[in-house]
TIRO-2110 file (N, C-alpha, C; in Angstrom, 1 decimal):
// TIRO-2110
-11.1, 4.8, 1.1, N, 1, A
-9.9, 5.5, 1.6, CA, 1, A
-10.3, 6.7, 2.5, C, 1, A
-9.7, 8.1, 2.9, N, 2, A
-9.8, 8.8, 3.1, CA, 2, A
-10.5, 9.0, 4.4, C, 2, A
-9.5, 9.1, 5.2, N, 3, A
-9.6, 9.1, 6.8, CA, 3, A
-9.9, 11.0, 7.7, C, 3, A
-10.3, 11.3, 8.3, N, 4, A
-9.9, 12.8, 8.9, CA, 4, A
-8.6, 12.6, 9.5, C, 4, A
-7.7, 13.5, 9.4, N, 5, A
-6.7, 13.8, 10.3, CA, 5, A
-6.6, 14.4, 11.4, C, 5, A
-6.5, 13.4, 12.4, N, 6, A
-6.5, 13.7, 13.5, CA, 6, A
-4.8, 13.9, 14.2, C, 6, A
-4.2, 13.0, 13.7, N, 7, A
-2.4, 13.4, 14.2, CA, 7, A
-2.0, 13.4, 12.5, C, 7, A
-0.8, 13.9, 12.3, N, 8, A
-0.3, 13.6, 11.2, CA, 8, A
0.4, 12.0, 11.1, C, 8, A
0.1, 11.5, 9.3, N, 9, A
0.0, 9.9, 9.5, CA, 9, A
1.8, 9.5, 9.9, C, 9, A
1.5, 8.4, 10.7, N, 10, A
2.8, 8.1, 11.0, CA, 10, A
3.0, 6.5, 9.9, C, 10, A
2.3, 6.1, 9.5, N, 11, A
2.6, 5.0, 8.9, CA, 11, A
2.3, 4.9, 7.4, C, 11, A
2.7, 4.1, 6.5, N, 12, A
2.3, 4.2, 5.4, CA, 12, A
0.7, 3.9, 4.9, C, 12, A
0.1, 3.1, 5.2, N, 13, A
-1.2, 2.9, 5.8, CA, 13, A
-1.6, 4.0, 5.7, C, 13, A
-1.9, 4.6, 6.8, N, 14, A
-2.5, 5.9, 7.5, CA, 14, A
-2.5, 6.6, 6.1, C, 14, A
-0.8, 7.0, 5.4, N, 15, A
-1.1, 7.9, 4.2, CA, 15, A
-2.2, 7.7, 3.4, C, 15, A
-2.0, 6.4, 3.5, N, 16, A
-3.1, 5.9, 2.1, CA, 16, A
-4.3, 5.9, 2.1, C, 16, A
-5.1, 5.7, 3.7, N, 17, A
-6.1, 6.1, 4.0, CA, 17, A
-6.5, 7.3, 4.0, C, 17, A
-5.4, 8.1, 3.6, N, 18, A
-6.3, 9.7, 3.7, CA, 18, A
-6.4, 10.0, 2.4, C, 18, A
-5.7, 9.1, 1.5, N, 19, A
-5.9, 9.9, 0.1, CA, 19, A
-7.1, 9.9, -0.4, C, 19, A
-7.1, 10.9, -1.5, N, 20, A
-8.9, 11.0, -2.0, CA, 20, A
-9.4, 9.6, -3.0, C, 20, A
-10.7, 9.4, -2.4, N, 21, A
-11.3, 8.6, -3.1, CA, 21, A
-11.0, 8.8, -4.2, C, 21, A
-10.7, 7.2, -5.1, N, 22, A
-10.6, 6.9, -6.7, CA, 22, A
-9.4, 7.2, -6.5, C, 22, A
-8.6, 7.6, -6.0, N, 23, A
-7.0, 7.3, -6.2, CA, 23, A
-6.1, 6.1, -6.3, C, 23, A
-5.8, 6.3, -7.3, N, 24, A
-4.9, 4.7, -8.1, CA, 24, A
-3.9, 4.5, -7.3, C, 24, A
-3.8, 4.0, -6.0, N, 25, A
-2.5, 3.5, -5.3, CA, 25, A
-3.2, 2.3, -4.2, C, 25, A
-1.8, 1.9, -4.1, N, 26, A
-1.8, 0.5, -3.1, CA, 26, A
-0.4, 0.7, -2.4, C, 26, A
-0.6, -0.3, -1.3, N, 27, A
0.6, -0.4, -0.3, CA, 27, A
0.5, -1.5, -0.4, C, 27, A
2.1, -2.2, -0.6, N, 28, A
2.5, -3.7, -0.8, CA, 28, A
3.6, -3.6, 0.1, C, 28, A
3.8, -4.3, 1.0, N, 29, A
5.0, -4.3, 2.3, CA, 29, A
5.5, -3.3, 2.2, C, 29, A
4.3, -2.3, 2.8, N, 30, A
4.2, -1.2, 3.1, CA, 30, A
5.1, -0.1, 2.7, C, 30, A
5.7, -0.3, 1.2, N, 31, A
5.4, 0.7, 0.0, CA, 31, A
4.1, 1.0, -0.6, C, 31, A
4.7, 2.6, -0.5, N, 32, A
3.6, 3.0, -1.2, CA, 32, A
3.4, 3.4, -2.7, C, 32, A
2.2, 2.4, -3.5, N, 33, A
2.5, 2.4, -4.9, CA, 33, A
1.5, 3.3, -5.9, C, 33, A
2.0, 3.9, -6.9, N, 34, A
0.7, 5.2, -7.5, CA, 34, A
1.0, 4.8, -8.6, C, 34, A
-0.3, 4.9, -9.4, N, 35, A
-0.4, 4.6, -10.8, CA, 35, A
-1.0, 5.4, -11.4, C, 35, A
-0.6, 5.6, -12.7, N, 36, A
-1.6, 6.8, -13.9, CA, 36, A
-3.2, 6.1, -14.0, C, 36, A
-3.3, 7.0, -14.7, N, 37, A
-4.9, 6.1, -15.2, CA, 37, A
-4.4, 4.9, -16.4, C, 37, A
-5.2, 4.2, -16.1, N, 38, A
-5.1, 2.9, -17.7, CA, 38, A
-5.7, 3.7, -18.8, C, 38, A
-4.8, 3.1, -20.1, N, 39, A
-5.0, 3.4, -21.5, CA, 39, A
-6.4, 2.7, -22.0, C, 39, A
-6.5, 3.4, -22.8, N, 40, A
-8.6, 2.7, -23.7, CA, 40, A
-8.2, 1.2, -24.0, C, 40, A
-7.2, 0.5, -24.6, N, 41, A
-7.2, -0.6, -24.9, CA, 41, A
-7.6, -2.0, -23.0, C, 41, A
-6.7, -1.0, -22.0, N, 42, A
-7.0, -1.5, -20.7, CA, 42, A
-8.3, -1.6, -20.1, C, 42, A
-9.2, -0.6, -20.3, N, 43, A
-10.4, -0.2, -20.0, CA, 43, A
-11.3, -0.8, -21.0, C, 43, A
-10.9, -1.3, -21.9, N, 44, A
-12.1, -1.9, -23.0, CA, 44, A
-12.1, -3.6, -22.7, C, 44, A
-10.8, -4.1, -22.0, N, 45, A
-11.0, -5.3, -22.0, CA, 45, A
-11.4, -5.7, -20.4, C, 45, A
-11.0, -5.0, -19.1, N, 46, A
-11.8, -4.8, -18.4, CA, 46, A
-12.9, -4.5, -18.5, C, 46, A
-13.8, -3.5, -19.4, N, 47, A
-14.9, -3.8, -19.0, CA, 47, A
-16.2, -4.8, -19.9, C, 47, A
-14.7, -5.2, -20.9, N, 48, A
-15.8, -7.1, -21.6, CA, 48, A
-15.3, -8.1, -20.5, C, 48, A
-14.4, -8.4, -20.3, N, 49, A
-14.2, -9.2, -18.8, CA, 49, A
-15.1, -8.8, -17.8, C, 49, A
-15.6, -7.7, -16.8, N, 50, A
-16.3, -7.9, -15.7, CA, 50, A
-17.7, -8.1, -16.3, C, 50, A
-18.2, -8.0, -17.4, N, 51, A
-19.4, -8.2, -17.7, CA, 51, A
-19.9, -9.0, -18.0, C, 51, A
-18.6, -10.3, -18.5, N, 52, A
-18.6, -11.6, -18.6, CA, 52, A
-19.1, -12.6, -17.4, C, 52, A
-17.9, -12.0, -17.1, N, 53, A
-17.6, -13.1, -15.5, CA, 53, A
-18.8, -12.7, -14.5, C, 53, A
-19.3, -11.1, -14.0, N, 54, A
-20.2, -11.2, -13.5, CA, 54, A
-21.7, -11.2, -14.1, C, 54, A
-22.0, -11.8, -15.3, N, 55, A
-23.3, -12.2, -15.9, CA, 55, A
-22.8, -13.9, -15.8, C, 55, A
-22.2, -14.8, -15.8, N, 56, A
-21.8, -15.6, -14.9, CA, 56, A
-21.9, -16.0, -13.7, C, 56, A
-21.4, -15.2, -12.7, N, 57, A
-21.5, -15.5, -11.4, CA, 57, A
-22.8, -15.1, -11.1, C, 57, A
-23.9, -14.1, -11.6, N, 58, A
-24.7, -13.9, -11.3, CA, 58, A
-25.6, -15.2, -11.5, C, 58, A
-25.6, -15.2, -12.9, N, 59, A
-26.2, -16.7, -13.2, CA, 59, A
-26.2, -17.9, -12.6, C, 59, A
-25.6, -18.3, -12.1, N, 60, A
-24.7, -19.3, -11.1, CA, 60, A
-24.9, -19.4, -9.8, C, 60, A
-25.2, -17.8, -9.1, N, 61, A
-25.2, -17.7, -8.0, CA, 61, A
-23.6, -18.1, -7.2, C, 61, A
-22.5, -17.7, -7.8, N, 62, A
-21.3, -18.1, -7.4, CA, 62, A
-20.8, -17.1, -6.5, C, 62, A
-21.0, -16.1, -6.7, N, 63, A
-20.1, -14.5, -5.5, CA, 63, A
-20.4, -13.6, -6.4, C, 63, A
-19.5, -12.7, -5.8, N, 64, A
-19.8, -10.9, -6.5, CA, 64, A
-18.7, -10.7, -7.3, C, 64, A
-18.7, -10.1, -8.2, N, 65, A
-17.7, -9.1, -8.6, CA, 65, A
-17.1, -8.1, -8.4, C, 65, A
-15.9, -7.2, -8.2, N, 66, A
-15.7, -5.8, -8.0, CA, 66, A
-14.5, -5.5, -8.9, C, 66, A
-14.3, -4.3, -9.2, N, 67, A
-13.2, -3.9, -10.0, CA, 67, A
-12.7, -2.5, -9.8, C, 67, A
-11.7, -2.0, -10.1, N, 68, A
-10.6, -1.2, -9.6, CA, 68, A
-11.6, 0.1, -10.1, C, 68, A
-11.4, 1.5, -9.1, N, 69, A
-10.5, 0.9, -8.3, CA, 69, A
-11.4, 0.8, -6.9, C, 69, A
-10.8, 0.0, -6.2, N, 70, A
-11.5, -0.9, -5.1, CA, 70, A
-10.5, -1.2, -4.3, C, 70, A
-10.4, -1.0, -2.9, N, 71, A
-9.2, -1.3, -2.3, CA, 71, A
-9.9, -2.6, -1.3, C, 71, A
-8.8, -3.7, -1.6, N, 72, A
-8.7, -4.4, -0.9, CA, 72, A
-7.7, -4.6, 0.3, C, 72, A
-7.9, -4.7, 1.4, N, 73, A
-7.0, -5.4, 2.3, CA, 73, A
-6.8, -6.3, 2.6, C, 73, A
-5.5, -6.8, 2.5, N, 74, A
-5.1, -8.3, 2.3, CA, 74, A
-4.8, -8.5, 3.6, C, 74, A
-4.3, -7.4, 4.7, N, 75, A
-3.9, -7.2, 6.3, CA, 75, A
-4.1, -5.8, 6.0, C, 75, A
-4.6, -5.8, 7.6, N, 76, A
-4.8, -4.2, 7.9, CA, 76, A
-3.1, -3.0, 8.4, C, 76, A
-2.3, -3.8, 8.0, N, 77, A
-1.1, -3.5, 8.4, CA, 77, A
-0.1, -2.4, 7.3, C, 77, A
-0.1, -3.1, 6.7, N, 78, A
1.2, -3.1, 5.1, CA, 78, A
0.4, -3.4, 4.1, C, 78, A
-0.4, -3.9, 3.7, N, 79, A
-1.1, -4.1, 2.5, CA, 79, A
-2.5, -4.0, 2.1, C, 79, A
-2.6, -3.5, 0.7, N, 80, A
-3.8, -3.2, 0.4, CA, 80, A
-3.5, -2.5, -1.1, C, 80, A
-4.4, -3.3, -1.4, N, 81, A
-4.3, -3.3, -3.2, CA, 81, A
-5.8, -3.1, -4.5, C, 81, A
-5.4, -2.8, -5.0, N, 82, A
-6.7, -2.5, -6.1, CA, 82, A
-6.2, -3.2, -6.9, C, 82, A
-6.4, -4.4, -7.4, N, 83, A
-6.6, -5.1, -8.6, CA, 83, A
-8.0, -4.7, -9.7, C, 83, A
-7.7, -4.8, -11.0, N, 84, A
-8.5, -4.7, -12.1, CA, 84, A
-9.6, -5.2, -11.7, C, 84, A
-9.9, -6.4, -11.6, N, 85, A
-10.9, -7.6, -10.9, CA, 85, A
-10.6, -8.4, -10.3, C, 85, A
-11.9, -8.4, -9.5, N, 86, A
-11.6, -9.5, -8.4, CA, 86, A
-13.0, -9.8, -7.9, C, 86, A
-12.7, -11.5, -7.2, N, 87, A
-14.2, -11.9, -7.4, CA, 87, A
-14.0, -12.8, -5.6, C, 87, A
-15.0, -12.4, -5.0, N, 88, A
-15.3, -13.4, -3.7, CA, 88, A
-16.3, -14.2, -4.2, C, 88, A
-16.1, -15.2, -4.3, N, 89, A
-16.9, -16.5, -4.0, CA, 89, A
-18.0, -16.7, -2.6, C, 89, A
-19.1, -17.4, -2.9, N, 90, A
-19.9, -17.2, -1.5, CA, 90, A
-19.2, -17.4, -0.5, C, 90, A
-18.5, -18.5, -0.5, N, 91, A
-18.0, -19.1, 0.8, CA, 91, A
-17.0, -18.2, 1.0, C, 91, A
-16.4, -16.8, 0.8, N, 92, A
-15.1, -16.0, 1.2, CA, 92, A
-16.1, -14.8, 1.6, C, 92, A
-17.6, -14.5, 1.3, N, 93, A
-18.4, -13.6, 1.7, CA, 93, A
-18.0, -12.5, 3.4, C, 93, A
-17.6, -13.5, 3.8, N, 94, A
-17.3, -12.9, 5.1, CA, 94, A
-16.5, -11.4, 5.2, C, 94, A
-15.6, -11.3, 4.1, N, 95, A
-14.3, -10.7, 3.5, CA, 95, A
-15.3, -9.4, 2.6, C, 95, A
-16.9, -8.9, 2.6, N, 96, A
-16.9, -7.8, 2.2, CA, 96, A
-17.3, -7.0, 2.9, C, 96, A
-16.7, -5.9, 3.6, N, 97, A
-17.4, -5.3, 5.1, CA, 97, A
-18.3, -4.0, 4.0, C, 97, A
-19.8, -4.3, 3.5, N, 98, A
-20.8, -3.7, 3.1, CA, 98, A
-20.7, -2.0, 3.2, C, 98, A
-20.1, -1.2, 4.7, N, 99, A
-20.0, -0.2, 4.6, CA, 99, A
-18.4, 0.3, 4.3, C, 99, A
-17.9, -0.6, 3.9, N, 100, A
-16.7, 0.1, 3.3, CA, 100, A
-15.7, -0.8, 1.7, C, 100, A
-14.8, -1.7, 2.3, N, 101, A
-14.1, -2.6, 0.9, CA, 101, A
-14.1, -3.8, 1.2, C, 101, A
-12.8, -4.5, 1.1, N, 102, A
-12.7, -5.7, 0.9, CA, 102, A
-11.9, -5.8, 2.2, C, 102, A
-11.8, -6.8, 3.0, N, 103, A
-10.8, -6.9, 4.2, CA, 103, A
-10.6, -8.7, 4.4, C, 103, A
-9.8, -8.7, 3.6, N, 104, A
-9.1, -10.4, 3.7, CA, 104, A
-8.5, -10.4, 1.9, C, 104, A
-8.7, -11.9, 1.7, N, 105, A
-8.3, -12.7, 0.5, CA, 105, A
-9.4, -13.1, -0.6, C, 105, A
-9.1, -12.4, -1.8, N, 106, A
-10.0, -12.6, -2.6, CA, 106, A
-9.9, -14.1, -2.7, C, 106, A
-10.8, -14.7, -3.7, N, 107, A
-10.7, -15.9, -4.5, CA, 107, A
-10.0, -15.8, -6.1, C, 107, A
-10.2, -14.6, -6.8, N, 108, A
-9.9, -14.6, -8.3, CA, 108, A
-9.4, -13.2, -8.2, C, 108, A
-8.3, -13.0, -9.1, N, 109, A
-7.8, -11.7, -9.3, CA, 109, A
-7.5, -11.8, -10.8, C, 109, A
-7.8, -10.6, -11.2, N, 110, A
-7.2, -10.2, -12.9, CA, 110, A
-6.3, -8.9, -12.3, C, 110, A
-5.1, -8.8, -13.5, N, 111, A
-4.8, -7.5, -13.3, CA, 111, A
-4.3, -7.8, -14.8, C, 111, A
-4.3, -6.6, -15.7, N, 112, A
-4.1, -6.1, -16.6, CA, 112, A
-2.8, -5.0, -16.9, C, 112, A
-2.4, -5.6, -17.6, N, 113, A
-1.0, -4.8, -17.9, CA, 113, A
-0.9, -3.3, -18.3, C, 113, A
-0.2, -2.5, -17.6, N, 114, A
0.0, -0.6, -18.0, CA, 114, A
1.0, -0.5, -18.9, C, 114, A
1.5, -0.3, -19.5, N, 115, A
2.5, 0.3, -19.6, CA, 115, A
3.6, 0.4, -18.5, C, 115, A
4.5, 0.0, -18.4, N, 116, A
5.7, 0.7, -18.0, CA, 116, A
5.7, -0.3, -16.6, C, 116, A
4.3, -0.8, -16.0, N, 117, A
4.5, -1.5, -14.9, CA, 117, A
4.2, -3.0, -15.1, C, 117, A
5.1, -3.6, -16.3, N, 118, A
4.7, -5.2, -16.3, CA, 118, A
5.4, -5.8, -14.9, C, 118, A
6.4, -5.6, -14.6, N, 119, A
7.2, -6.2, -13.4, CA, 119, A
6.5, -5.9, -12.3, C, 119, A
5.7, -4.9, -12.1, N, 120, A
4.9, -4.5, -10.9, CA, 120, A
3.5, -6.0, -10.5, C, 120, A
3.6, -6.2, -12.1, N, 121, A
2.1, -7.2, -11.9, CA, 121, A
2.2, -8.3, -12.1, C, 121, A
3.8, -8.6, -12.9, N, 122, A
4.1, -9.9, -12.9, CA, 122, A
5.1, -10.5, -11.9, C, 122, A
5.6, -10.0, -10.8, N, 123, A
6.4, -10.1, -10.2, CA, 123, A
6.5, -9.5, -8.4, C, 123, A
6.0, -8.4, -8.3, N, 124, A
5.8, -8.0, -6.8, CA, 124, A
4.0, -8.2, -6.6, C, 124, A
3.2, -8.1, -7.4, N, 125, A
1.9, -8.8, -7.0, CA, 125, A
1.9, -9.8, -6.9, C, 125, A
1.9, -10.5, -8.3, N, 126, A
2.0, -12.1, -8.0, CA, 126, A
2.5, -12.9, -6.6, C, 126, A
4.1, -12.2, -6.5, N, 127, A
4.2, -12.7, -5.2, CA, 127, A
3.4, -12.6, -3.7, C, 127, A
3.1, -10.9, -3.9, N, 128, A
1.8, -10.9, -2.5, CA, 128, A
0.7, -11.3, -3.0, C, 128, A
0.1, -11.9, -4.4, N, 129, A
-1.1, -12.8, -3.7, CA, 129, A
-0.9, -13.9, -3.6, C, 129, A
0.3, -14.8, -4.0, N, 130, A
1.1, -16.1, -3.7, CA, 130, A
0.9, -16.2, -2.4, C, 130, A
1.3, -15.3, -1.5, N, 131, A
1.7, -15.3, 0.2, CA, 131, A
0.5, -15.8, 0.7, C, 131, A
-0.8, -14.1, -0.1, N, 132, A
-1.6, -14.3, 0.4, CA, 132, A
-2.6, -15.4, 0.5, C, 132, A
-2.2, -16.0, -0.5, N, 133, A
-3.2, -17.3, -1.0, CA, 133, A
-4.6, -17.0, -1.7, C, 133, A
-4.6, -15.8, -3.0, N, 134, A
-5.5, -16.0, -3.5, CA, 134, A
-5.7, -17.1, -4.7, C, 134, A
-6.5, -17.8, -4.8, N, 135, A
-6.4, -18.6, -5.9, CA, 135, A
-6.0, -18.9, -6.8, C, 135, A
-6.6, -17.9, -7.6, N, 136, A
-6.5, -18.1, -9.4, CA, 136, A
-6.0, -16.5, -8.9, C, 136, A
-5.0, -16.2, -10.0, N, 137, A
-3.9, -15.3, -10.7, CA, 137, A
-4.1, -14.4, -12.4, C, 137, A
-4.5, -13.5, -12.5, N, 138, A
-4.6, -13.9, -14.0, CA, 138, A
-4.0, -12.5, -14.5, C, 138, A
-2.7, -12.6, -15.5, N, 139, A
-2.3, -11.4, -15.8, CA, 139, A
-2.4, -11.3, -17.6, C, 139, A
-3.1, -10.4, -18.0, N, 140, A
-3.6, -9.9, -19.1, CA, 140, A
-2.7, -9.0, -19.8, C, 140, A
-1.8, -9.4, -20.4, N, 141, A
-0.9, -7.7, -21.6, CA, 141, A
-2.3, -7.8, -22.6, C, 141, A
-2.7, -6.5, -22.3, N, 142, A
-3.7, -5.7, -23.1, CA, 142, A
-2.9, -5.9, -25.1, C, 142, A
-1.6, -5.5, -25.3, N, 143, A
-1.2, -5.1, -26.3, CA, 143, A
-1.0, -6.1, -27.2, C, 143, A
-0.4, -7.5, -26.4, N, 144, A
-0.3, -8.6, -27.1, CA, 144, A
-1.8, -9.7, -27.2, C, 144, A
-2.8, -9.0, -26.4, N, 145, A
-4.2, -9.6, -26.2, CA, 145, A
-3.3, -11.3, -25.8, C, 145, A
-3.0, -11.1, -24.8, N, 146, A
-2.2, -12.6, -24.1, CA, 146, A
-2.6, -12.9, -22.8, C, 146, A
-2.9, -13.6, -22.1, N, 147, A
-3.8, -14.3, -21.1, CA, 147, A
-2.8, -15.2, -20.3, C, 147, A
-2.0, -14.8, -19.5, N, 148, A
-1.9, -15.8, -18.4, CA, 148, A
-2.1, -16.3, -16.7, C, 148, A
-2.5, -17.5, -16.5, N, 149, A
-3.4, -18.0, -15.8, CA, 149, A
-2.4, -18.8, -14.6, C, 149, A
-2.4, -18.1, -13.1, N, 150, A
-1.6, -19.4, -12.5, CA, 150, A
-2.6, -19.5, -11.4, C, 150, A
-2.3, -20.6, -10.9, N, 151, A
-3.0, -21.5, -9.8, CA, 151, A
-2.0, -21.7, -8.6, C, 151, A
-2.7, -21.5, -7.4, N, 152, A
-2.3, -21.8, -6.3, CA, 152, A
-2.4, -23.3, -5.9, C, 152, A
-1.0, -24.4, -5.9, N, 153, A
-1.0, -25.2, -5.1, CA, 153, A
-0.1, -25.5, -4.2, C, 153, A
-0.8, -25.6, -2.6, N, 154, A
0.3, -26.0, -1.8, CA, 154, A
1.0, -24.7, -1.2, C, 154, A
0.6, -24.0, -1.8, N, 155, A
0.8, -22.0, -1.3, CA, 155, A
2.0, -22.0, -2.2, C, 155, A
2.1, -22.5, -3.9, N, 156, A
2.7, -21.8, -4.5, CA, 156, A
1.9, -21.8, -5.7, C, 156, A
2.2, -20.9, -6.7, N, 157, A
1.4, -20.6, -8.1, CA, 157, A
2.2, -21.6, -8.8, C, 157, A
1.2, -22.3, -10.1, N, 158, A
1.9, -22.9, -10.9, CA, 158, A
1.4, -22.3, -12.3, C, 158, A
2.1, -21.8, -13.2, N, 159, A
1.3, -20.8, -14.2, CA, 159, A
0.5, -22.9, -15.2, C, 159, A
-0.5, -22.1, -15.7, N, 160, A
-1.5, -23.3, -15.8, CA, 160, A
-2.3, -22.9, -17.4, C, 160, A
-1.8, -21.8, -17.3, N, 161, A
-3.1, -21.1, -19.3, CA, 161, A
-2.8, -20.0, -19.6, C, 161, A
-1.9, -20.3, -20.3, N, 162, A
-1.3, -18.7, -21.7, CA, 162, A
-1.8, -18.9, -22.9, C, 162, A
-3.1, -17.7, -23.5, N, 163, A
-3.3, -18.3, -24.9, CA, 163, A
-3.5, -16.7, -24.6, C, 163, A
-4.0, -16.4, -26.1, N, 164, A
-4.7, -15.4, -26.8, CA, 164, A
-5.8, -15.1, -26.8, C, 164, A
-6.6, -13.8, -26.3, N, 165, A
-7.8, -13.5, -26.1, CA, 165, A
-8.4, -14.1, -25.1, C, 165, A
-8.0, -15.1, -24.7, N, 166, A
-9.5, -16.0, -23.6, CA, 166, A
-8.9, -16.2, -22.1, C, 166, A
-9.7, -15.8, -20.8, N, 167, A
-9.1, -16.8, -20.2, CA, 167, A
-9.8, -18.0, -19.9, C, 167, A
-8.9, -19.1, -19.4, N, 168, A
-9.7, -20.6, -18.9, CA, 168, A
-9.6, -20.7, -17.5, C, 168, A
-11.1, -20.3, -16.5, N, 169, A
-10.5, -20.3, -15.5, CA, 169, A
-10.7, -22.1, -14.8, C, 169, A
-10.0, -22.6, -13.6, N, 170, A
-9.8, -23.6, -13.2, CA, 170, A
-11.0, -23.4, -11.9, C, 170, A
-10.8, -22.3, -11.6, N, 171, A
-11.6, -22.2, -10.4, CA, 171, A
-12.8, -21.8, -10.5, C, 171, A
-13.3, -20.8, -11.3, N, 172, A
-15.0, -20.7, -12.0, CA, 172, A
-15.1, -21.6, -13.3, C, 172, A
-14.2, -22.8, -13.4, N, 173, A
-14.5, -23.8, -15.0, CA, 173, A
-15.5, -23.0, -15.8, C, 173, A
-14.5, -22.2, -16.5, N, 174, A
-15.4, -21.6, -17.8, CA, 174, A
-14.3, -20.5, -18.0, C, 174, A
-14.7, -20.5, -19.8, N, 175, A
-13.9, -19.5, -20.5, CA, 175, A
-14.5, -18.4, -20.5, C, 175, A
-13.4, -17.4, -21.0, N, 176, A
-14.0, -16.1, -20.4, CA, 176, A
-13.2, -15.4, -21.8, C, 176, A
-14.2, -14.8, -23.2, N, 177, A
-13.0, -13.9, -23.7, CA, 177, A
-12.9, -12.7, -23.5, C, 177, A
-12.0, -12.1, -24.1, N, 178, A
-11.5, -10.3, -24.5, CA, 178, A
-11.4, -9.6, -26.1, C, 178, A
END
């Protein structure tokens, strides 16, 4: 994030590029969205998940891992988001510009439930990475340790794996628990 100001920002964008690094917001059709910090139960299962998944992909040689916060650009326009995790696959490599974030469409996203913002993650995300076409989908309530899993076919999600504790991904074939 965090641009010099040269004019004052005229766009929502612009704001968000000037805010200070590690700041918990995203712009989704170009609202702009701010979040508290995640609670210990959020942070404990994000960090058994990315250590999973990327001692996996490492192993594998499948892509990278990154996790929030991390801003991704889905368009350089209106959107740009920090999901929990998120994984490029070799073949989407193109999408990590090395001296700064992410600039396209992941392949795998987790996001994990806050407090207060389930509809934020189940409902206005979901739908911008539907649009966007990121693959696999995966929304985590921390509280009920519940796992569900949708898949992109045809450019719509079809939810595909709700269990307890694990996810099953379709697109890295392998379980993954919490």
């Amino acid at each position: 994030m965090q641009e010099t100001l040269i004019h004052p920002p005229r766009t929502i964008m612009e704001v968000f590029k000037m805010l200070p690094e590690g700041t918990l917001a995203e712009v989704i059709d170009n609202t702009l969205y701010m979040s508290p910090t995640p609670i210990t139960i959020h942070q404990r299962i994000l960090r058994k998940l990315s250590t999973e998944i990327d001692s996996f992909l490492t192993e594998n040689n499948l892509g990278e891992l990154f996790f929030a916060p991390f801003d991704v650009f889905l368009d350089e326009k209106s959107n740009a988001v920090q999901p929990d995790i998120l994984v490029v696959l070799n073949e989407s490599k193109h999408i990590i510009d090395e001296s700064s974030t992410i600039h396209g469409v992941p392949d795998f996203i987790i996001e994990i439930l806050s407090p207060g913002n389930k509809k934020h993650d189940l409902v206005t995300k979901k739908e911008l990475y539907e649009r966007f076409g990121v693959k696999e989908y995966w929304v985590i309530d921390p509280v009920e340790k519940e796992a569900t899993g949708f898949s992109l076919a045809n450019q719509r999600y079809s939810e595909f794996f709700k269990g307890k504790g694990e996810i099953k991904s379709r697109l890295l074939n392998k379980s993954f628990s919490f």
